[in-house]
Backbone as CSV, one residue per row, in Angstrom:
resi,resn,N_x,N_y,N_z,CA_x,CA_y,CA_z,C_x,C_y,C_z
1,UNK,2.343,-7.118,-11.725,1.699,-6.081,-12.501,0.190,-6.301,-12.565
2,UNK,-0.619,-7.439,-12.975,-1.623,-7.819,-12.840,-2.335,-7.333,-11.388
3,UNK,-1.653,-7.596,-10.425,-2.653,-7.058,-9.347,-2.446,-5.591,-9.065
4,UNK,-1.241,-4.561,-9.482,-1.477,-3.574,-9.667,-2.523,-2.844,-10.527
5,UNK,-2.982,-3.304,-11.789,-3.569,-2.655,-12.460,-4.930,-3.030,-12.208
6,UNK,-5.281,-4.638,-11.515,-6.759,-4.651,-10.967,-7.236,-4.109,-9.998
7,UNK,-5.955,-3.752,-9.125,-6.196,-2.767,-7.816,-6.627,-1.154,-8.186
8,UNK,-5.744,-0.728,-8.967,-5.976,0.755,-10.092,-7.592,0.443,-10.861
9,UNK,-8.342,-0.136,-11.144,-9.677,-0.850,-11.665,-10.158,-0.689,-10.424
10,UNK,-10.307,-1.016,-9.468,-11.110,-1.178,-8.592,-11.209,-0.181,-7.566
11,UNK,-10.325,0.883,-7.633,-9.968,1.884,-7.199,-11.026,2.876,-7.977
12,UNK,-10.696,3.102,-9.114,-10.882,3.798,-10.084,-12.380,3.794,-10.372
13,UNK,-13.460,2.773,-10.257,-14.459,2.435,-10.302,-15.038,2.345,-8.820
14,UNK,-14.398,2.660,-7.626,-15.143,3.765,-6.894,-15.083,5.004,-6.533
15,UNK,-14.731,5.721,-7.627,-14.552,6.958,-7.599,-13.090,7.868,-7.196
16,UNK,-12.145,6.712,-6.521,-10.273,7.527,-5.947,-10.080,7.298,-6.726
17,UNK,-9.014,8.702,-6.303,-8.035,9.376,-7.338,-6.705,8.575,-7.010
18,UNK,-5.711,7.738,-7.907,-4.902,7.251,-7.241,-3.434,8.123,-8.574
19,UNK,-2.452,7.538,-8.042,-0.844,7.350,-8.881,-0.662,5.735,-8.406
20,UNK,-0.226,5.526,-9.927,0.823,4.391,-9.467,2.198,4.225,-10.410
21,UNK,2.719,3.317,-9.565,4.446,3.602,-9.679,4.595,2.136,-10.067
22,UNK,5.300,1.426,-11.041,5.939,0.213,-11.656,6.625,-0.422,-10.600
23,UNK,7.615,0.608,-10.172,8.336,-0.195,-9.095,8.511,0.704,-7.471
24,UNK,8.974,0.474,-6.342,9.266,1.117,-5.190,10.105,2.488,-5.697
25,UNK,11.158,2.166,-6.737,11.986,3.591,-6.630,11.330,4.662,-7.888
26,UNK,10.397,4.394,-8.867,9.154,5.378,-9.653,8.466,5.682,-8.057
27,UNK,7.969,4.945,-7.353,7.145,5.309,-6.327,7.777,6.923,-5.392
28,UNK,8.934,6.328,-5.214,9.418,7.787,-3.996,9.208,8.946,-4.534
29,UNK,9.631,9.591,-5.935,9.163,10.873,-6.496,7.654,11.151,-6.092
30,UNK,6.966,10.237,-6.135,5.333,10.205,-6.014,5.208,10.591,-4.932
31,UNK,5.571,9.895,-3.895,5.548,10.039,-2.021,6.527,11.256,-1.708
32,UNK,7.236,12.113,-2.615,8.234,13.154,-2.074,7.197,14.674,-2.389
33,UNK,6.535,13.905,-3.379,5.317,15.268,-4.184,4.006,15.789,-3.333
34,UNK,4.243,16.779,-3.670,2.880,17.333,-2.911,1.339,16.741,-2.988
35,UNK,0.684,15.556,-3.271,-0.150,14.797,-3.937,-0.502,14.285,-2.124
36,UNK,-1.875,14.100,-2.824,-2.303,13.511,-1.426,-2.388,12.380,-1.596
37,UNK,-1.817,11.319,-0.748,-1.294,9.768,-0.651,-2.218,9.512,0.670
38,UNK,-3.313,8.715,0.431,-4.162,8.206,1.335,-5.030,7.084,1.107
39,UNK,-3.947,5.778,1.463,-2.987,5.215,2.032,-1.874,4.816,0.993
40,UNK,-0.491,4.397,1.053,0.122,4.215,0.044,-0.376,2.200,0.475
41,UNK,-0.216,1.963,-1.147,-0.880,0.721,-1.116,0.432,-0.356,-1.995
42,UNK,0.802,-0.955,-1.439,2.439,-1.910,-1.451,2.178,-3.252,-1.479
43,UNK,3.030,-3.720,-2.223,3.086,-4.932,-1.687,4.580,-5.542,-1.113
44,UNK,4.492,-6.508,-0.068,5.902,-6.094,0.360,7.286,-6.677,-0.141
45,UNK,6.819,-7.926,-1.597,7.814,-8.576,-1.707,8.119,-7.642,-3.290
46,UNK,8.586,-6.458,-3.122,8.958,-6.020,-4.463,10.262,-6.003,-5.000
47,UNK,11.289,-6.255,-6.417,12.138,-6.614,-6.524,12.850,-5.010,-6.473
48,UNK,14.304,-5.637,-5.540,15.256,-4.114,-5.880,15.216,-3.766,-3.684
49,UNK,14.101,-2.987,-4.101,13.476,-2.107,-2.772,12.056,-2.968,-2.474
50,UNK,11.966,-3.527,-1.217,10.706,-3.387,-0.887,9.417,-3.069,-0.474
51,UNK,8.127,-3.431,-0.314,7.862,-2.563,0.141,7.616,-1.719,1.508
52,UNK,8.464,-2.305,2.457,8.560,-1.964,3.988,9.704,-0.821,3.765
53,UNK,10.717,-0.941,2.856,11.553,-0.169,2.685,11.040,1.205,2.252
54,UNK,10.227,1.372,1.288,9.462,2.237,0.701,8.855,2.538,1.173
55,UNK,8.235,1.977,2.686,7.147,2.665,3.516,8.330,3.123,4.602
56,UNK,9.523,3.066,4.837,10.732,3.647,6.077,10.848,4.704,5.022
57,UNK,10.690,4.702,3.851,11.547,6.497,3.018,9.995,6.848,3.196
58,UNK,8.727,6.653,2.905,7.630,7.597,2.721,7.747,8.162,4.133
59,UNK,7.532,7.086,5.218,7.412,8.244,6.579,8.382,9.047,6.836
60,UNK,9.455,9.013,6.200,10.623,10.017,6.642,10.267,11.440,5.877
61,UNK,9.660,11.417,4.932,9.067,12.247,4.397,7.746,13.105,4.531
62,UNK,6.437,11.844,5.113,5.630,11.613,5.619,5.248,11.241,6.942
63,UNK,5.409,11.538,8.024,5.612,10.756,9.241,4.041,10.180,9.513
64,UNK,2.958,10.508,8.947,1.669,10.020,9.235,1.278,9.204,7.931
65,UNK,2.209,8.844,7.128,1.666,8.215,5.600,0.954,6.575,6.415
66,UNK,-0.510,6.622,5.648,-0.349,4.961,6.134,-0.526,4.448,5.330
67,UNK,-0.335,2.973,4.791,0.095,2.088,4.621,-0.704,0.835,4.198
68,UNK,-1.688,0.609,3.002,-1.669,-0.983,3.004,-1.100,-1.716,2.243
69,UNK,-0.315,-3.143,2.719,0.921,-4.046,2.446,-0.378,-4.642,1.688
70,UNK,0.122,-5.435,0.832,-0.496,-6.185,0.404,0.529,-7.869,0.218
71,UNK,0.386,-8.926,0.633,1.438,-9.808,0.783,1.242,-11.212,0.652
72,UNK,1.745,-11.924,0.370,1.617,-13.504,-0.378,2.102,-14.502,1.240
73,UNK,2.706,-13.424,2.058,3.201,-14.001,3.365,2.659,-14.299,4.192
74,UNK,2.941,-14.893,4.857,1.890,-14.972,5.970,1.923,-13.704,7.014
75,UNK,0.187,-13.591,7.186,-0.190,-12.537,7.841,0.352,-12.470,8.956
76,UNK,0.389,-13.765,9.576,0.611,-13.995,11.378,1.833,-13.671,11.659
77,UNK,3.029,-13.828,10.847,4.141,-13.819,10.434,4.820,-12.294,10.595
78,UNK,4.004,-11.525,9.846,4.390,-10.031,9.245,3.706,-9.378,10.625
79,UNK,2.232,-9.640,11.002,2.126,-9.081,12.461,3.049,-9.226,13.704
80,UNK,2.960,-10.688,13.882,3.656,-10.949,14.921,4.966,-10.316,15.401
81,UNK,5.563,-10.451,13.832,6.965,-10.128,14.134,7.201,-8.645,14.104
82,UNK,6.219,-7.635,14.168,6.728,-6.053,14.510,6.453,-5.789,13.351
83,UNK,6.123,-5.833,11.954,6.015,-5.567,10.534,5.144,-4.653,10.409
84,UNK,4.251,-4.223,11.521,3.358,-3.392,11.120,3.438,-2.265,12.472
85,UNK,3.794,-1.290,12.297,3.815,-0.244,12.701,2.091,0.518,12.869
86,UNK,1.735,1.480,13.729,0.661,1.906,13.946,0.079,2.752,11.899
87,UNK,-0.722,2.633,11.751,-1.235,3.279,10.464,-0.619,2.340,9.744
88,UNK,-0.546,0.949,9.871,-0.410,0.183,8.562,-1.420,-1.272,8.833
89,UNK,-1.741,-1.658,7.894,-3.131,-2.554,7.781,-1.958,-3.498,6.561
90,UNK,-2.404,-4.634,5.968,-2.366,-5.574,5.577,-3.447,-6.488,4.900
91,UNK,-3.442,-7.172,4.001,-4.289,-7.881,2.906,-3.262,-9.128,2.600
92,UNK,-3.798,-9.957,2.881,-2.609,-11.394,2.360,-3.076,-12.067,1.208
93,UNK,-2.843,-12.060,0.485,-2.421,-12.801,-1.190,-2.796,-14.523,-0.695
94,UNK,-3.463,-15.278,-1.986,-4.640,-14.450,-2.346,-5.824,-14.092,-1.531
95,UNK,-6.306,-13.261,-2.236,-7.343,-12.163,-1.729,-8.760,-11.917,-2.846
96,UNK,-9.623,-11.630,-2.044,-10.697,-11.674,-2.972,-10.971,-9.734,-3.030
97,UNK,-11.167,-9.111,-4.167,-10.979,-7.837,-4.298,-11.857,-6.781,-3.712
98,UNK,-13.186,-8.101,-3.556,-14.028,-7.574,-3.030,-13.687,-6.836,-1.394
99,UNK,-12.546,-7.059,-1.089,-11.614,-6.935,0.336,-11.119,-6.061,0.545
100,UNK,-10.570,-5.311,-0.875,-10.164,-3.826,-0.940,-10.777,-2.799,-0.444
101,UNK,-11.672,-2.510,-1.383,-12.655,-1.076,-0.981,-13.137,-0.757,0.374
102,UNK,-13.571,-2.116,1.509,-13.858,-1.807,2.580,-12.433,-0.996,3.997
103,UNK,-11.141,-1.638,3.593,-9.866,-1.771,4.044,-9.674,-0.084,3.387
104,UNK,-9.943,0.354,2.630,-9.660,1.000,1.989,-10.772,2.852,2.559
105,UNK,-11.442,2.045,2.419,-12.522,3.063,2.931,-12.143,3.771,4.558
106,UNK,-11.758,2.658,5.506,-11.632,2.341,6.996,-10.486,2.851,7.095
107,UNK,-8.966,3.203,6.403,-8.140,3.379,6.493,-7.957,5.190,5.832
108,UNK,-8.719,5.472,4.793,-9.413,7.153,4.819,-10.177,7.315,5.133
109,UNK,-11.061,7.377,6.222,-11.456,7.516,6.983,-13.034,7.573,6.644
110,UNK,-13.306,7.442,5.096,-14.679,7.473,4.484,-15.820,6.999,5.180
C-alpha cells in the first residue's frame, strides 16, 4: 500500500490524472471502463491475482494497454524469461522515485 499511494503522490504532483485499485480484482472494473489507462502501473507480486494476470485480462479488453510492472524480482529474471511482452517496461524494487516520472513520461509518449 505504501508504494501505491507514493506512486499516486508522485503522479499527482506532476500533473496525471490517475485511478487506483487496492487490489488486481477493484482494478478490472477500472480497465473494463471507458477511462483512459496510460500505462496501467502493477506490481507483479499481488496477493489473489497478479499482476501479469491483470495485465492478460486488461489486453483482452485492451489489446494495446501498456504496462509498467513494478517488482521486488529480479529484472533479468522477468526479462529473460518472456515476462515482458512488447508495451510493457518494468521498475525493480527498490527503486528510487525519482525513476518514475521519466519511465512514465517515455511510455505516454510525453
Amino acid at each position: 500500500m505504501a508504494v501505491r499511494v507514493r506512486i499516486c503522490a508522485v503522479l499527482g504532483k506532476l500533473g496525471y490524472a490517475f485511478l487506483a485499485a487496492g487490489n488486481a480484482h477493484s482494478a478490472i472494473p477500472i480497465v473494463d471502463s471507458g477511462q483512459r489507462i496510460d500505462p496501467l502501473i502493477s506490481d507483479v507480486g499481488l496477493p489473489g491475482m497478479n499482476g501479469r494476470q491483470l495485465t492478460e485480462i486488461g489486453r483482452q479488453m485492451r489489446p494495446q494497454l501498456k504496462v509498467l510492472f513494478i517488482t521486488g524480482y529480479a529484472e533479468r529474471a522477468a526479462v529473460r524469461g518472456g515476462f515482458l511482452d512488447p508495451g510493457m517496461q518494468l521498475i525493480s524494487k527498490p527503486f528510487t522515485f525519482d525513476l518514475l516520472p521519466p519511465k512514465v513520461r517515455e511510455m505516454v509518449g510525453d
